[in-house]
Residue, then its C-alpha position, 0 to 999 in steps of 0.5 A: x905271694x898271695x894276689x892280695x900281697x900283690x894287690x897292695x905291693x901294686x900301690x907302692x907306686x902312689x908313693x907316701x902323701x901325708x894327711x889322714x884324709x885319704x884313710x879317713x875316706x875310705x874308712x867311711x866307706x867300709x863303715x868306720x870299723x874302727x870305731x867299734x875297736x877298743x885300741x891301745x896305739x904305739x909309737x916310738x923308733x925303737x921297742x915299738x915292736x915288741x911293747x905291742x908284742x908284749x901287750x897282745x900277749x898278755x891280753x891273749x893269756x887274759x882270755x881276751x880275743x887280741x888283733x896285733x897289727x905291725x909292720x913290716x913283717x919277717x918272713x910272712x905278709x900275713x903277719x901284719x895282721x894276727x889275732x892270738x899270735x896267729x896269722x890272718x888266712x889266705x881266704x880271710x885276706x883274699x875276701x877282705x881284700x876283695x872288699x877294700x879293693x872295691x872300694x879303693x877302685x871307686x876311690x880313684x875314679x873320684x881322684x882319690x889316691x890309697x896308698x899301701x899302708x893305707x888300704x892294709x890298715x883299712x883292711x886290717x881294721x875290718x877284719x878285727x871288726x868282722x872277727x870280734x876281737x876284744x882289744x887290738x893292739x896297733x903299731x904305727x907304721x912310721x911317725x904318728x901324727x899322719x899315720x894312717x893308724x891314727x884314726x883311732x879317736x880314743x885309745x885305751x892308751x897312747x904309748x910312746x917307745x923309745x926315741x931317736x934320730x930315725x927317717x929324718x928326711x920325713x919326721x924331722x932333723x932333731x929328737x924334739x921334732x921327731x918326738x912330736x911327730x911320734x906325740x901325734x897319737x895322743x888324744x885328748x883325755x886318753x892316757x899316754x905311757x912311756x919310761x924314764x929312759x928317753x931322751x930329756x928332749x923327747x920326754x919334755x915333749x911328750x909332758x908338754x903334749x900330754x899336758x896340752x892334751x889334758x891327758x894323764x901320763x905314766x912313765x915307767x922309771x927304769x931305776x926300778x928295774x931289778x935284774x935277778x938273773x939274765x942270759x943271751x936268752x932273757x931276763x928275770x927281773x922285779x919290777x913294781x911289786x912283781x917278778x916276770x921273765x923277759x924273754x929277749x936279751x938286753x936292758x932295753x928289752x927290760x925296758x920295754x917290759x916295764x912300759x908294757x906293764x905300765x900299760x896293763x896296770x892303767x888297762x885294770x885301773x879302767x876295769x880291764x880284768x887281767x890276773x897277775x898270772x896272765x900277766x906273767x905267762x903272757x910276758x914270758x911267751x912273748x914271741x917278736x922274731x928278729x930282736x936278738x932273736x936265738x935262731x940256732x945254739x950251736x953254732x950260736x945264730x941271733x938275727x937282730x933287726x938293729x937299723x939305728x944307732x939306738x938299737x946298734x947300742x942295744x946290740x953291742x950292749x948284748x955282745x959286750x955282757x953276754x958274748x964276751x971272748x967269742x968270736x962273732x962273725x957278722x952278716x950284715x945288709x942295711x937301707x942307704x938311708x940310715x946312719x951307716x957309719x954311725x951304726x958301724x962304728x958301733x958295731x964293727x970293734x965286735x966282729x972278727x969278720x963280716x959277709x955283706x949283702x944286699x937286701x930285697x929292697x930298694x932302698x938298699x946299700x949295695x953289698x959291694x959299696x957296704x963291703x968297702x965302707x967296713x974296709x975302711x974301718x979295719x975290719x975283714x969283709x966279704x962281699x956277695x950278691x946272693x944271700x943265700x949264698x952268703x948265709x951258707x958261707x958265714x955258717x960253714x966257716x965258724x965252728x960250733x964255739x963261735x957266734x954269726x949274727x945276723x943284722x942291719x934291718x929287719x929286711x935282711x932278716x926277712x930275706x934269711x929267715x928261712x936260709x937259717x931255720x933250714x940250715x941250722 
């Protein structure tokens, strides 16, 4: 772990305080580099992730200099912050760091708390500024409207992703309150995209804030969507006059392909000059780890990031169209705070066997208390307290036929990534 990673794991303490004051502060300070940034802002629970991952894609095939900026990151700290698919430097973290620090120290002298999404935002946002990129793609790190990425005051466009019941001790009890929460980004008079796949509820709020907002809104209509051919390993599919392959398996990623298009398409309408073959290479080599993400072929490992009942339904549609008759061995990890027997329910009628875990966050379930839930189900579970360990069991007891699927959170990804690169 770089010092600049501890650096900002060591704010952690000051908790989250919503408000875009503090960021708005510190910004200053550095000399609102943001504003120099031409942006497209991502919102959503689900697919937010891999709508951005598309859209830097397609910019980078473009010939376009892209910063992507996401959250939380698999494996590497640095993948937060990547310009052309590739990770900020030690050095150029360290000395960016350095620079944010500063500040934030005379901050607090003044009473002024920076929590850590807050400075790395900052920090990410003078890189991108320092290193001349073209187009930074953002995603929100959790809502919109007090996010600290939504001091952007002009986005090339605002992006809503699919919506459902997640984190609702902090955006609220329902899909409407949470839709707003996530309707947060649009700004007045910049475009807004989503797709016909949402919620009623949430697509009657995002018109109605559009509208509020004088802001045109494109949704991309799902009904469009023709799949030619699709596999564990993607898509081909024809939409809105062009063919392109979706490198990642399930309707939902078909999905969250359209919405990225949609943007593309209003990024040319501005004058943005982006060839169609960019469009489909980009597309096509989209990389977003840990989203029914093909690890090892035989035996057959995906490491699927699901935390949520939306995304557990994505998975298990996986499962159903293109795993059917195998037998899947699951290793499962999940955050205390989620819908765990909602996600289970789901999830379990799939899985022969499954390993529990506990995943290096604090915000975890215990291994032992998840190990008893899936009991309770019906299903065969074993319980282990070291992962690695329990990586090791799951792959040496299923045969090259069978499937061991990795998932739960985006955490326990992280903490198996490079247990599973190594062994299989």
């Amino acid at each position: 772990m770089t010092s600049a990673e501890k650096y900002y794991h060591s704010l952690l303490t000051f908790g989250i305080m919503p408000g875009l004051d503090r960021i708005k502060i510190l910004l200053e300070r550095l000399g609102n580099p943001e504003k120099s940034l031409r942006c497209i802002h991502v919102a959503g629970t689900n697919g937010k992730g891999t709508v951005c991952s598309f859209l830097a894609s397609v910019l980078k095939q473009s010939g376009y200099k892209t910063g992507l900026y996401t959250s939380p990151y698999i494996v590497n700290f640095r993948e937060r912050i990547r310009i052309d698919g590739e990770m900020i430097s030690e050095t150029d973290l360290e000395e960016v760091t350095d620079i944010v620090r500063n500040q934030i120290e005379k901050l607090r002298s003044e009473d002024i708390t920076i929590t850590e999404f807050e400075a790395v935002t900052a920090a990410a946002f003078l890189y991108y500024k320092n290193q001349g990129c073209d187009f930074v793609v953002l995603e929100t790190g959790l809502g919109g409207r007090f996010d600290a990425t939504n001091v952007i005051e002009r986005p090339l466009a605002s992006v809503i992703t699919s919506i459902s019941l997640d984190h609702v001790n902090i955006l609220g009890n329902t899909i409407s309150e949470i839709a707003y929460e996530k309707c947060g980004i649009i700004k007045n008079g910049c475009p807004v995209v989503t797709n016909s796949a949402q919620p009623s509820d949430a697509l009657k709020m995002i018109k109605e804030q559009s509208e509020m907002r004088n802001s045109s809104l494109s949704v991309a209509d799902i009904n469009g969507i023709r799949v030619l051919d699709e596999s564990i390993r993607g898509s081909d599919i024809f939409y809105g006059g062009r063919s392109v392959f979706v490198p990642f398996p399930g309707k939902h990623q078909t999905e969250n392909c359209i919405t990225a298009l949609t943007v593309i398409d209003l990024m040319k309408e501005q004058g943005i000059a982006i060839s169609e073959k960019a469009v489909r290479e980009g597309i096509a080599r989209t990389k977003n780890p840990a989203r029914c993400e093909v690890v090892s072929e035989k035996p057959l490992i995906i490491l699927d990031g699901c935390h949520n009942e939306d995304s557990a339904k994505a998975l298990c549609t996986v499962m159903e169209k293109h795993l059917k008759g195998k037998k899947i061995t699951a290793l499962i990890g999940m955050m205390a705070d989620k819908d765990i027997d909602k996600v289970l329910t789901l999830m379990l009628p799939y899985f022969e066997k499954v390993y529990t875990v506990t995943p290096s966050n604090p915000r975890a379930i215990d291994s032992d208390e998840l190990c008893e839930k899936i009991k309770r189900f019906g299903t065969s579970a074993e319980s282990f307290k070291d992962i690695g360990t329990a990586t090791q069991s799951a792959i040496k007891n299923i045969t090259s036929d069978d499937v061991l699927i990795i998932c739960g959170s985006l955490y326990l990804c992280s903490d198996v990534y490079n247990i599973i690169k190594s062994t299989s």
